[in-house]
N, C-alpha and C positions, 0 to 999 in steps of 0.2 A: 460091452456093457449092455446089459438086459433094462425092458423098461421099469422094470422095479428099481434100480436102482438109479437110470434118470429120472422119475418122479421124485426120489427121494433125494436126491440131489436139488434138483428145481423146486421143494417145499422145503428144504432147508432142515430137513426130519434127522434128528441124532438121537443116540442111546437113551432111554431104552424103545423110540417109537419108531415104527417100521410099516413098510408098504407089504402087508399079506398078499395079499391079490389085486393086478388089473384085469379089468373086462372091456370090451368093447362089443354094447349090446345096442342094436337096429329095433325100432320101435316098430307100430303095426303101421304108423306116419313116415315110415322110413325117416325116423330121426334118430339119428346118432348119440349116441351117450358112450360118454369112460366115467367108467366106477373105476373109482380107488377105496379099497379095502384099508386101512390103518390100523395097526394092534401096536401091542409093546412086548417086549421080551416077556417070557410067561415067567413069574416067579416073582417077577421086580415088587421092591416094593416103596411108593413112592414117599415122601416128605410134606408132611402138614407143614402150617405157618410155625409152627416152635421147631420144629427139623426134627421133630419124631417120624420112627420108620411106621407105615401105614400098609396094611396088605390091601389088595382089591378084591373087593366085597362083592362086587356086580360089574355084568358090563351089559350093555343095551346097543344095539345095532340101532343107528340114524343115518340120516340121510338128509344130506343139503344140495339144492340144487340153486345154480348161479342163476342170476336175472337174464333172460336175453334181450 
């Protein structure tokens, strides 16, 4: 098992949302950070409040970081 898929497993992620990429990047504070990348199957397309099909229009790269 790769850690793409114990992430994904430990966030509870199913069809169509998926772990793209992990990083483990050292800051210039020699602090420690894991990025998790998340996307979805390319093509999908998801359901509005009425259960109409909806394509993805846009996606924006964010970024959250946990309190310490």
């Amino acid at each position: 098992m790769n850690s793409t898929e114990i992430f994904s497993l430990a966030l509870g992620l199913e069809s169509p949302w998926e772990i793209k990429n992990v990083e483990m990047k050292v800051t210039e504070n020699s602090i420690k950070e894991l990025h998790l990348h998340i996307g979805y199957t390319r093509g999908f397309q998801f359901k509005d409040k009425e259960g109409n099909h909806c394509p993805v229009h846009d996606t924006k790269a964010k970024e959250w970081r946990h309190m310490n």
